[in-house]
N, C-alpha and C positions, 0 to 999 in steps of 0.2 A: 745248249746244244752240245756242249762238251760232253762227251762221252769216257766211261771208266773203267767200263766192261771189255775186255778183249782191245781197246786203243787207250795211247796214254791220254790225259788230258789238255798237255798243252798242244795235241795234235788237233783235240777234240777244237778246240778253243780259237787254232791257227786257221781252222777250216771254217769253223762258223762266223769268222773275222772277214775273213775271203769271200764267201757267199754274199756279205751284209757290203760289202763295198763293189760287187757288182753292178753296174748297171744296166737295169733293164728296159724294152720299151714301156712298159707300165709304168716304171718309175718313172722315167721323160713323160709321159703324159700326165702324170701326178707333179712331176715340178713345173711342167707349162701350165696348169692348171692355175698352180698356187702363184707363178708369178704374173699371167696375166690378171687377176684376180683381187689376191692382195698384196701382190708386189712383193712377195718373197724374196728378197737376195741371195738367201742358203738354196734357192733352186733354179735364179739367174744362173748361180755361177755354175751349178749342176750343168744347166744346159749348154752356159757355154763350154764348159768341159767338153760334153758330147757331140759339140760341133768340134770340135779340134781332133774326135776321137780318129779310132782305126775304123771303125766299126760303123758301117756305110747306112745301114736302120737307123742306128744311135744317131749321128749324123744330120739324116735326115729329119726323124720325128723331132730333134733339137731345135733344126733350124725352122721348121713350122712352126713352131709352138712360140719359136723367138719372135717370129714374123708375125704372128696374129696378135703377139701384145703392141704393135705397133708404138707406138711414138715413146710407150716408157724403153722398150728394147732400143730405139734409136738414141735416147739418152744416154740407154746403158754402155750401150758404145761407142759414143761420144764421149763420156767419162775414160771408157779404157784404152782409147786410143790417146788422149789429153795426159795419160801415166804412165804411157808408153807400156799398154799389157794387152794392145788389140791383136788379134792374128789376120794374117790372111785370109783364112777361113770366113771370120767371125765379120771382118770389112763386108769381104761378097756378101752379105747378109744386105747393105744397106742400100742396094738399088730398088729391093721390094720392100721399103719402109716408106722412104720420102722423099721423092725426084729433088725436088730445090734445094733442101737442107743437104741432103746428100753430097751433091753436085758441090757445094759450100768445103764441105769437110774434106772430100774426094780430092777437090784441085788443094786444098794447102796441103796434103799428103803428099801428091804429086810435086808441089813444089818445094819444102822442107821437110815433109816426115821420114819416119826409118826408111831404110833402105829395103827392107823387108816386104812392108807395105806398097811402096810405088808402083808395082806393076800390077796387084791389084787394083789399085786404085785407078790406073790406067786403064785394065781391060772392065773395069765396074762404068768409067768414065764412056768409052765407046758400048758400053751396053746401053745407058741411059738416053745417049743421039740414036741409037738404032729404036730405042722404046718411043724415043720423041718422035721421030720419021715417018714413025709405022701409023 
């Protein structure tokens, strides 16, 4: 894609670097695809990227796609929060996977995890009694 005509080439090269590290919403459906499916890691971590992102689509189509792999996503961040590399973000994820296990993980966050974490884990904790209620 580097171009020689009329631009230098390491512009050519700068740009087409930039495009290829984009992410799109196609691309999040093509990594939720691959990690529900065959369990991709190079497109978990895609997605969890784009739950952390700025970019409120990105975001979004991330955390469905996280959601619908269901128990292996729950895993998945279970691991990253056990390595201390969960976010806030990525926690809120774990009231639409699996009330018990959650509620599990949730409260020893609440009671030794980062300091980062605990207030999610708090308001993920009072989401789950208002899910149970209802």
């Amino acid at each position: 894609m580097s171009r020689t005509t009329g631009t230098s080439t390491t512009f050519g090269t700068c740009y087409s670097n930039a495009v290829a590290h984009e992410t799109s919403p196609l691309s999040l459906i093509a990594a939720g695809t691959a990690w529900r499916i065959f369990g991709s890691k190079k497109s978990a971590e895609k997605l969890l990227a784009a739950v952390d992102s700025d970019d409120e689509q990105n975001r979004m189509i991330a955390g469905m796609s996280l959601v619908k792999a269901g128990d292996r996503t729950f895993d998945l961040i279970e691991r990253k929060i056990e390595a201390g590399e969960a976010t806030p973000l990525v926690v809120s994820l774990l009231p639409d996977l699996d009330g018990p296990r959650t509620r599990q993980i949730l409260t020893r966050i609440l009671a030794d995890g980062p300091e980062n974490l605990r207030e999610t884990a708090r308001q993920c904790i009072e989401l789950l009694d208002r899910m149970e209620t209802a």
